[in-house]
Each structure stands twice: as C-alpha cells, then as structure tokens.
C-alpha positions as CSV (number, residue, x, y, z in Angstrom):
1,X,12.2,-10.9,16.5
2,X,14.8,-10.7,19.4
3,X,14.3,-8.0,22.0
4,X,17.3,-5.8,21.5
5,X,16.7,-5.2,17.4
6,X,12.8,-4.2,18.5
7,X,14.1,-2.0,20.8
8,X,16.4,-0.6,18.5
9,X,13.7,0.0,15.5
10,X,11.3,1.4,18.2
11,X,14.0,4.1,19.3
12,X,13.6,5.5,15.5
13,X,10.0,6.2,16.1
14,X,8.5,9.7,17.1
15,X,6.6,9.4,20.8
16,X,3.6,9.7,18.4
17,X,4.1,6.0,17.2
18,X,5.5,4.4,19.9
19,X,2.3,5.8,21.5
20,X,0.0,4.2,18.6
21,X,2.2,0.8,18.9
22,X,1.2,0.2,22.3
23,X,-2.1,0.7,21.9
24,X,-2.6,-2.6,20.1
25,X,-4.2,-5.5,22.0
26,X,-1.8,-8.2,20.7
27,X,2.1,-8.0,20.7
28,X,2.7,-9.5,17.4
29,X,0.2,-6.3,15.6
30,X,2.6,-4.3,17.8
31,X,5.8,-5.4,16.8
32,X,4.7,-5.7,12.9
33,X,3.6,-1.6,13.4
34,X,7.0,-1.0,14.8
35,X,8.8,-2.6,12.0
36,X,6.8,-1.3,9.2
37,X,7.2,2.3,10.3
38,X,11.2,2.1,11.1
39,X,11.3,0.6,7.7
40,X,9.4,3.0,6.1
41,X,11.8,6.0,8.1
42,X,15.1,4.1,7.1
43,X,13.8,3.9,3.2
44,X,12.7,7.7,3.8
45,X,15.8,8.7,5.6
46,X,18.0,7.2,2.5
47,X,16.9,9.7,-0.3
48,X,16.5,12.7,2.5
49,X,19.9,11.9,3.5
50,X,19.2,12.1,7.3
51,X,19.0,10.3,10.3
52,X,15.8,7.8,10.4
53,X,14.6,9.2,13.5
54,X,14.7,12.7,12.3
55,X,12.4,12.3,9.6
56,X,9.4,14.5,10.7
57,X,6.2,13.8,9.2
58,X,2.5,15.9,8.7
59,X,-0.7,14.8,7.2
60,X,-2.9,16.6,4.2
61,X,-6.4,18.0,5.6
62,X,-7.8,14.7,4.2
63,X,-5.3,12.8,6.5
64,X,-2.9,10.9,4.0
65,X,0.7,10.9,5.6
66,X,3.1,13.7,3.8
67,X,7.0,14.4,4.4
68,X,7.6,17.9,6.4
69,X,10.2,20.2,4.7
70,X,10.4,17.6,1.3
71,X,7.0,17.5,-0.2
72,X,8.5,17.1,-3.3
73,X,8.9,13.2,-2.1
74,X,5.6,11.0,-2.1
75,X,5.5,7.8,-0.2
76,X,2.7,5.2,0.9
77,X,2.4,2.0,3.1
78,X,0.7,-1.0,3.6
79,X,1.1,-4.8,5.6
80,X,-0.5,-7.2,5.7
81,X,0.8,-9.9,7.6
82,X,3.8,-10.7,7.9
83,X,4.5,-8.2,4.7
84,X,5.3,-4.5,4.3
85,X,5.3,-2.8,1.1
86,X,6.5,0.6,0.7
87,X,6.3,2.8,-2.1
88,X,8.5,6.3,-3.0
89,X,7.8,8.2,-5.6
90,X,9.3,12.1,-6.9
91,X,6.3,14.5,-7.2
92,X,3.9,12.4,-8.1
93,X,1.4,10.6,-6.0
94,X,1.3,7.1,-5.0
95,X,-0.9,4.5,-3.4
96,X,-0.5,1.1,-1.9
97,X,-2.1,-1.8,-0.9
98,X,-1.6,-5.7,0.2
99,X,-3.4,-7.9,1.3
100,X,-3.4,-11.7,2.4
101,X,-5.8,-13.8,0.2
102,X,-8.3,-15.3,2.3
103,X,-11.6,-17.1,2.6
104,X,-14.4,-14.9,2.9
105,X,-18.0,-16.0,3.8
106,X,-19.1,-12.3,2.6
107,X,-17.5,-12.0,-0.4
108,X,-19.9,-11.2,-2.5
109,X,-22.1,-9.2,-0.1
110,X,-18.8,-6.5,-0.1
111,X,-18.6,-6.8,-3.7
112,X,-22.3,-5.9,-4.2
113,X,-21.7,-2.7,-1.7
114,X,-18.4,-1.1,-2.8
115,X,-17.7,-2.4,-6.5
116,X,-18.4,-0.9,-9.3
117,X,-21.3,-2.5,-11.6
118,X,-18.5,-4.0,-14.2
119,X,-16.2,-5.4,-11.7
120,X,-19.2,-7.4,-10.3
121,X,-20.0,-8.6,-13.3
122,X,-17.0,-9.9,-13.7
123,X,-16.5,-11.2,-10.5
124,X,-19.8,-13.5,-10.6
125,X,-19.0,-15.0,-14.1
126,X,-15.4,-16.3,-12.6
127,X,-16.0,-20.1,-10.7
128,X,-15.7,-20.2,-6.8
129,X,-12.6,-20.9,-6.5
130,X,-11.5,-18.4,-9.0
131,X,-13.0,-15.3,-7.3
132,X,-11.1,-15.2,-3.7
133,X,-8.1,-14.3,-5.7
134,X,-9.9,-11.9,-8.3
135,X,-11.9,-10.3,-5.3
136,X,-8.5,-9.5,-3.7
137,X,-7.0,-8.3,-6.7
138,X,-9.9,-5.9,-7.3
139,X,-10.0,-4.6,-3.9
140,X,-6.1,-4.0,-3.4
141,X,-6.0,-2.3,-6.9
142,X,-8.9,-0.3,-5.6
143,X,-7.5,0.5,-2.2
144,X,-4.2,1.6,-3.6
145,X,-6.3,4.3,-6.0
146,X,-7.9,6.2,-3.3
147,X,-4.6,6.0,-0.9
148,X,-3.1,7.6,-3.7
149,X,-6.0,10.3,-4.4
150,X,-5.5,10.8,-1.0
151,X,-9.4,11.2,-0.4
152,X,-9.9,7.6,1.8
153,X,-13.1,6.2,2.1
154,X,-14.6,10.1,1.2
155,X,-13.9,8.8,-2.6
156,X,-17.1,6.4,-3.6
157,X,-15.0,2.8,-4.6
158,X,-18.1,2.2,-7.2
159,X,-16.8,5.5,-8.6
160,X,-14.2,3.7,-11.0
161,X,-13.3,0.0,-12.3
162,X,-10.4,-2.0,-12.5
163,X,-9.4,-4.9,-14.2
164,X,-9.7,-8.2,-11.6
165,X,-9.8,-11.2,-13.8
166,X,-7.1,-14.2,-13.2
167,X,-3.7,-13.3,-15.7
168,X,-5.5,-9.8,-16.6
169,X,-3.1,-7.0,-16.0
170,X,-3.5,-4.2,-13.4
171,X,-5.5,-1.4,-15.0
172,X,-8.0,1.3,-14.5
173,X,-11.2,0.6,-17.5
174,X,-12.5,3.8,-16.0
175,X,-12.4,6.6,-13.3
176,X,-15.4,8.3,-12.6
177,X,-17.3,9.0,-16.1
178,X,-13.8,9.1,-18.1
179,X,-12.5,6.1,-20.1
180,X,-8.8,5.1,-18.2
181,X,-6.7,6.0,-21.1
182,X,-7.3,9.7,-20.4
183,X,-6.9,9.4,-17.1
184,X,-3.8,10.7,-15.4
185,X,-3.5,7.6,-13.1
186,X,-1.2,4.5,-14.0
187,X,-1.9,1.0,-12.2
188,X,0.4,-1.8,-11.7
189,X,0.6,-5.2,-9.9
190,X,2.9,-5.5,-7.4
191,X,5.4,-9.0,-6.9
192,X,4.6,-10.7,-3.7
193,X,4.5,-13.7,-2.1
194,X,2.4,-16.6,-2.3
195,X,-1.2,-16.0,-0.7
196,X,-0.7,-12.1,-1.1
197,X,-2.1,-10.1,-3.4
198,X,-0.5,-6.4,-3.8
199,X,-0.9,-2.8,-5.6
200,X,0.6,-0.1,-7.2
201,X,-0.9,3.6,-8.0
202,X,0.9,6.3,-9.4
203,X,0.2,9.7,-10.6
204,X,0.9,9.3,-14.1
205,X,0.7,7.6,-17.6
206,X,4.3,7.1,-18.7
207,X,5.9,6.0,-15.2
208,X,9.3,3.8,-14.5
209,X,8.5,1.4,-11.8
210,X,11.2,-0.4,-10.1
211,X,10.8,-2.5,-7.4
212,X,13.3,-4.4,-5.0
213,X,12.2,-7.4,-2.5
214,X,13.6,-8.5,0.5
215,X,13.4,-11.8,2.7
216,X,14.1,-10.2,6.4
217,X,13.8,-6.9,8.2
218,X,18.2,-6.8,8.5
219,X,18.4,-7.2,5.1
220,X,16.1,-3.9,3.9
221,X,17.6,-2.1,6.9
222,X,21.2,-3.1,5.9
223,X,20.2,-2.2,2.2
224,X,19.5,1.7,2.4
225,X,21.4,1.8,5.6
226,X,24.7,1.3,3.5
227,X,26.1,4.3,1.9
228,X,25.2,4.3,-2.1
C-alpha cells in the first residue's frame, strides 16, 4: 500500500490504536490492523453521520467493542489475511469471524478439546481432505457465536453445535441444552474468497442479511465515503 494513503487511514485512528498498531513485530500485521480499523470507523462513521475519526468507542465489562453515545448500533470485526469483514447491525447483536483455510497437523487434537460431541462426530466421518474445510467452517461459525454473545472464550465452545458438513448450511443444531429453533440466535455463511472460510451471527430468528464485497481498500472507502 503506498505510504501517503497508510498515513492517511492511520490519521483516523484514536492514539489508542495507533498505539496497538505499532506494537506488532511485523509491518505487514501492522498495516492490515491499520486498515481494518479505518475501515471499520469509515463504515461506522456512515450511518452515525460523523467524521471517521470522531467515532469514540468503549467496551462491555466482558470486553467486546461497543459504540459510545449510539448503542443502539452493533458492529463486529474480523481478518484474516489479506480480508476484513465487518458486520453492522440495529439493536441486535452480531458476531464475526474469517478465517484462511489451512493445513493443520492438530486438527483433530483442537477439535477433540473445544467441539462439541456431535460436531466431532461429524467431523471424523468426513475423508481427509474433506475435513480442513469443515473444521474451518465449524470453528468460524463457532467463533462468530461467542463474539456475538459477547462472553469470549468465558462461553464453553462444547456448549453448543453447529452444522460443519461440506454444502450444509450455516446453522445452530443446539445452544446449550435447547434445540436451535428456540433459540434467539440466527446463523449464516458469509461470501468470501477462495481459501477463506467466513461467519455470520445475529441476534435474531427472522433477520435481513445483506451483504456488499469489495476488491480494494479505495473502493470500500470511496463507497460509504460518498454521500447516499
């Protein structure tokens, strides 16, 4: 990314994350921090109406980020990557989570710890090659829950299940001891690129979802940057 539109992205931040920025060992995890949280403050700013750099933020005792002065506006992030997804919702809750699909030697060693009984059940029954992907779905879809709840790592992962199968869609089977349907959590795939596997939570059973893509950081800034 040139020089001058980095140094115009980190002039949005609060001292706060410019602070957190450059305490990363490598550049590039700097820059990507800088650019997924002047994203996330243009997309912010847009609905609030403000400038991005004024958006002030505060945190809930359990530490997920809120809005100050508009807590009646949700939002959540993730990257992974070279990939940033940002969510927005209007009082209600919402979670995200991507992540890029990769080998790993431990796969079924972090299933067996954090999964729920079902989803390693189903897991094991898929081929080899089948269960990278199917891991990954299960543990965005799973991630994006407990950003949403708000509770982090305090809420036990092996506490719900979600559908992970290849062309299954996103779904809760269960939270906690309840059956999903009478649940008052909705869970949806999220489009992403190739190699990526992505998550959607939302506080709700009847929810419109719409979601919008771009291929480069001008183009999302230049998109809620431009007045509606």
């Amino acid at each position: 990314m040139p020089g001058n539109r980095l140094a115009r992205l980190r002039q949005t931040l609060s001292a706060e994350e410019r602070r957190k920025a450059d305490r990363f060992v490598f550049e590039s995890h700097s820059q990507s921090f800088v650019c997924a949280h002047a994203i996330l403050r243009t997309i912010l700013s847009s609905y609030m109406g403000c400038d991005p750099a004024s958006v002030e933020f505060d945190r809930m005792p359990e530490g997920k980020p809120t809005l100050k002065d508009c807590a009646h506006l949700r939002f959540n992030l993730s990257h992974s990557g070279d990939l940033v997804v940002i969510a927005v919702a209007l009082e209600r809750e919402v979670g995200v989570d991507i992540e890029a699909i990769r080998p790993l030697p431990d796969l079924n060693d972090i299933a067996e710890l954090f999964f729920a009984p079902g989803e390693r059940d189903d897991l094991l029954v898929l081929p080899p090659d089948d269960r990278i992907p199917a891991f990954f779905n299960c543990w965005t879809r799973k991630e994006a829950f407990v950003k949403a709840v708000g509770s982090g790592l305090l809420y036990p992962l092996d506490r719900f299940r979600v559908t992970l199968l290849p062309g299954e869609p996103a779904g809760f089977v269960t939270i906690g001891d309840a059956a999903a349907e009478v649940t008052q959590w909705s869970l949806h795939d999220i489009p992403s690129a190739p190699g990526y596997a992505a998550a959607l939570v939302v506080e709700g059973r009847e929810v419109s979802v719409r979601s919008q893509s771009f291929n480069s950081i001008g183009e999302c800034l230049d998109y809620f940057s431009s007045p509606a």
